[in-house]
C-alpha positions as CSV (number, residue, x, y, z in Angstrom):
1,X,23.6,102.3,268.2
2,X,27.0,101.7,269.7
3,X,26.9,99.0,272.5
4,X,30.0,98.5,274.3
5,X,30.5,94.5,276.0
6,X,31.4,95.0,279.5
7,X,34.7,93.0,278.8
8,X,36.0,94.3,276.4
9,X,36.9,97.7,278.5
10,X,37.6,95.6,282.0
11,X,41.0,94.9,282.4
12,X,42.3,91.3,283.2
13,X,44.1,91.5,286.0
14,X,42.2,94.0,288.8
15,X,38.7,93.5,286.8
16,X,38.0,97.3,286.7
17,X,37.3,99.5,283.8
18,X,40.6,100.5,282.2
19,X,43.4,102.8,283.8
20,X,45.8,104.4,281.4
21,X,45.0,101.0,279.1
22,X,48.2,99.6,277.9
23,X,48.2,97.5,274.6
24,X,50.9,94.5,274.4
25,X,52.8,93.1,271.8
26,X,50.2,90.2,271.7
27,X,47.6,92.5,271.6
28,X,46.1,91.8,275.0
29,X,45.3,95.0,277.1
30,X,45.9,96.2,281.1
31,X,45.6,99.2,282.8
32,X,49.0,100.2,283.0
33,X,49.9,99.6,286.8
34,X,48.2,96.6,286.5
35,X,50.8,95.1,283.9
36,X,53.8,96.7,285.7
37,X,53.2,95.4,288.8
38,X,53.0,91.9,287.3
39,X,56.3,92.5,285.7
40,X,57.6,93.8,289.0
41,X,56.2,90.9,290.6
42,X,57.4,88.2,288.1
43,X,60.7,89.8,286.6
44,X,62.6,86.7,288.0
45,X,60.7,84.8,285.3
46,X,60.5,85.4,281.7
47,X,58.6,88.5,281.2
48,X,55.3,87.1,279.4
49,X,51.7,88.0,278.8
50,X,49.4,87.7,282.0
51,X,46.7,86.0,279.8
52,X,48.2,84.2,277.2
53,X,51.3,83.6,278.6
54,X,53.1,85.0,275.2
55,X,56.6,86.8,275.4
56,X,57.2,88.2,272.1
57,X,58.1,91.5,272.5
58,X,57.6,92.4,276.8
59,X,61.5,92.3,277.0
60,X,61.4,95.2,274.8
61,X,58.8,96.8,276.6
62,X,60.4,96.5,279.5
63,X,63.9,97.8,278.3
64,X,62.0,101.0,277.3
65,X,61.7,102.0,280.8
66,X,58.1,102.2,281.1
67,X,57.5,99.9,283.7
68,X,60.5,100.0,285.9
69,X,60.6,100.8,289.3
């Protein structure tokens, strides 16, 4: 039997179940709005991982165009 842990499909940020889940570069996920509006929010600052803080690769991810305004 497949048992799913509650966390592991809530995101982070808004603690729902995942919207359009969005997998960073440091393997941490968000539902997508949630992670743009943090980089919305914070783009004054380096652009870095809600949870861990990392930044290796969201300036790429962010120069893609996918969470722009």
């Amino acid at each position: 039997m497949f048992v799913l842990d509650l966390e592991e499909v809530t995101c982070p940020v808004c603690l729902e179940i995942f919207l359009s889940p969005v997998l960073l570069p440091c393997a941490h996920i968000f539902c997508f709005h949630c992670v743009r509006r943090w980089m919305l929010e914070h783009r004054d600052l380096k652009l870095t991982c809600p949870v861990c803080r990392g930044e290796r690769g969201m300036r790429e991810m962010s120069n893609e165009g996918n969470f722009g305004p």
